[in-house]
C-alpha positions in Angstrom: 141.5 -70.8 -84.2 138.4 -70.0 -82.1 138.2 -68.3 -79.2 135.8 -70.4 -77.5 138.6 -72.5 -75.1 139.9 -76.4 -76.2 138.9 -77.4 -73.3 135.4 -78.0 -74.9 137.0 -80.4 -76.8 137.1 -79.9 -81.0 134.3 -81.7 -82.2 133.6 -78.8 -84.8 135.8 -80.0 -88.0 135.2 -78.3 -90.5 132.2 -76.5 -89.8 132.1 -72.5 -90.0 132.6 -71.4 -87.0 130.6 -67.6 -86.1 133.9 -67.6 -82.9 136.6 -67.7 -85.1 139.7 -64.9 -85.0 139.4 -65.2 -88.9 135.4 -64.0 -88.8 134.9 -60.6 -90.5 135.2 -57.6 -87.8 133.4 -54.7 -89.0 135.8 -52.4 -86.5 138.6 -54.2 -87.9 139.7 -50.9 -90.1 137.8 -48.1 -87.6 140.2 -45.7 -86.1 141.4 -45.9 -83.0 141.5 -43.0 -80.1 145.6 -43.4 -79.7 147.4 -40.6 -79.4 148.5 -39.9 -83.3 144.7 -39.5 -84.7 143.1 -38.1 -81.0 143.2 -34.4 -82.9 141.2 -36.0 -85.8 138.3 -37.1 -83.4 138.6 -33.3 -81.7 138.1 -31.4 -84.7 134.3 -30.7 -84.6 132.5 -29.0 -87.1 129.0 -27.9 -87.0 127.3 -27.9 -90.9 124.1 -24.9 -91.0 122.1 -23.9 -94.1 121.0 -20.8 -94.3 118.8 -19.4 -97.6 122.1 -17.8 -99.3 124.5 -20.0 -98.0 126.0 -23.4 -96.2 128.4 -22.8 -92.7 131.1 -24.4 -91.7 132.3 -23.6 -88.1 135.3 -26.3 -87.3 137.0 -25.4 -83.6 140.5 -25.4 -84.0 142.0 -24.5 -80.7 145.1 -22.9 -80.8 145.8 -23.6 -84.3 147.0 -20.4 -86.5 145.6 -20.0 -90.0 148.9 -21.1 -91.7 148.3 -24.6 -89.4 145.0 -25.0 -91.7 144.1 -26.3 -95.0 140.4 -25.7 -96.6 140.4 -27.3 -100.2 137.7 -28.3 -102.7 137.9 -31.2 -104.4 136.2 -32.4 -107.3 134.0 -29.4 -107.5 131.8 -31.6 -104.3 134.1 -32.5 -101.7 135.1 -29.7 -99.2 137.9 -30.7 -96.8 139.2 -29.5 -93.5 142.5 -30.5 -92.8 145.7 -29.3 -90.7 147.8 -30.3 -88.0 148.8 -29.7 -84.3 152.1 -29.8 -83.9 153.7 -31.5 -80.3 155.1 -29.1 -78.1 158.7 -29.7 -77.3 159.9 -31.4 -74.6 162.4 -29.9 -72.0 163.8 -32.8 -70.4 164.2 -30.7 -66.9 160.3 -30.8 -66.7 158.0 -33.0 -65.3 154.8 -34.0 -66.8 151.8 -34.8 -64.4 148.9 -35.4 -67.3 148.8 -34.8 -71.1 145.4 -34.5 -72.5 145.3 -32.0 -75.6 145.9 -34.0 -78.3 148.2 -33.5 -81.4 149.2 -34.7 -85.0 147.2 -34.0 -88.7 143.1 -34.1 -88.6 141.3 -34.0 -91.9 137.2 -33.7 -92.0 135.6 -34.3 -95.4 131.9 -32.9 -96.6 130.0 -33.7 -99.6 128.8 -30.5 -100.6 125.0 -30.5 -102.7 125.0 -29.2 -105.9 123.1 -25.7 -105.3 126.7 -23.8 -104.5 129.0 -21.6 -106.3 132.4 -23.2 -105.9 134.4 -20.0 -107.1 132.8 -18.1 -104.2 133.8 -20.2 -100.9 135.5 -18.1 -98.7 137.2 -19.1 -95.3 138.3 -17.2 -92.0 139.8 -17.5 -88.5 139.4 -16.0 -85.3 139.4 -16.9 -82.2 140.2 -20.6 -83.0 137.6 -21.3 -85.0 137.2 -22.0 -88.6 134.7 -20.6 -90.4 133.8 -21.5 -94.4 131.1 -20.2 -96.2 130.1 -21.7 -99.4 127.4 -19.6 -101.3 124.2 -20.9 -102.9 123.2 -20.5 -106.5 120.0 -18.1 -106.2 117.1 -20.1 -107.3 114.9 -18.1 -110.0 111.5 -18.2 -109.3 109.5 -19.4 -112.5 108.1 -16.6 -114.4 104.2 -16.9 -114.3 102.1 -15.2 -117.1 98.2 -15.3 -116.4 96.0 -16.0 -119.8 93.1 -14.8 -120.1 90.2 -17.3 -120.6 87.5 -16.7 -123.6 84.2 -17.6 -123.8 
């Protein structure tokens, strides 16, 4: 079916049409900004290097430690995860706008190969997130001068 209107008459056939509903959609799979997946587009987190180590600040307003998740996976992967939980309704009250959002978020990093794993440590204050992920010191190569002869 094409979405150009029939009232251009269907003199196409068979021909491949670029119109179609059946053309490939490269949005057909992106998220959308509904409700249930708002929080995962609200979860921000800023990514800085520094010589001895990578930071991860993710703001997580009003979200306790126990509501967050920091894993590694696969020794490269670091993920963010949690969820904010609705706030129950009384039915008494009246509602005149709802904008912070709600429901699991999840932010996934590739992490370089320069870090120590064993050593990432996380904390919370304030509503925001804070990882750091050590680097492996790099070791300077050892120079000998030799003495030239002649």
């Amino acid at each position: 079916m094409s979405l150009i209107p029939t009232f251009f008459g269907n003199r196409r056939g068979n021909n491949f049409d670029p119109f179609s509903v059946n053309a490939w959609d490269p949005f057909n799979n992106f998220p959308s900004l509904s409700q249930e997946n708002s929080a995962f587009v609200n979860a921000r987190v800023d990514w800085k290097e520094t010589p001895e180590a990578h930071l991860f600040r993710a703001d997580l307003p009003g979200l306790q430690k126990e509501e967050v998740k920091v894993e590694i996976e696969d020794d490269r992967v670091l993920q963010i995860s949690g969820e904010r939980n609705v706030e129950k309704e009384d039915n008494n009250d009246t509602w005149h706008r709802v904008e912070r959002s709600s429901g699991k978020f999840s932010r996934r990093f590739r992490l370089p190969e320069d870090v120590k794993i064993d050593q990432v440590k996380a904390s919370m204050e304030n509503g925001v997130l804070t990882v750091t992920v050590p680097k492996v010191e790099v070791q300077k190569p050892h120079i000998r001068t030799i003495q030239i002869s002649g």
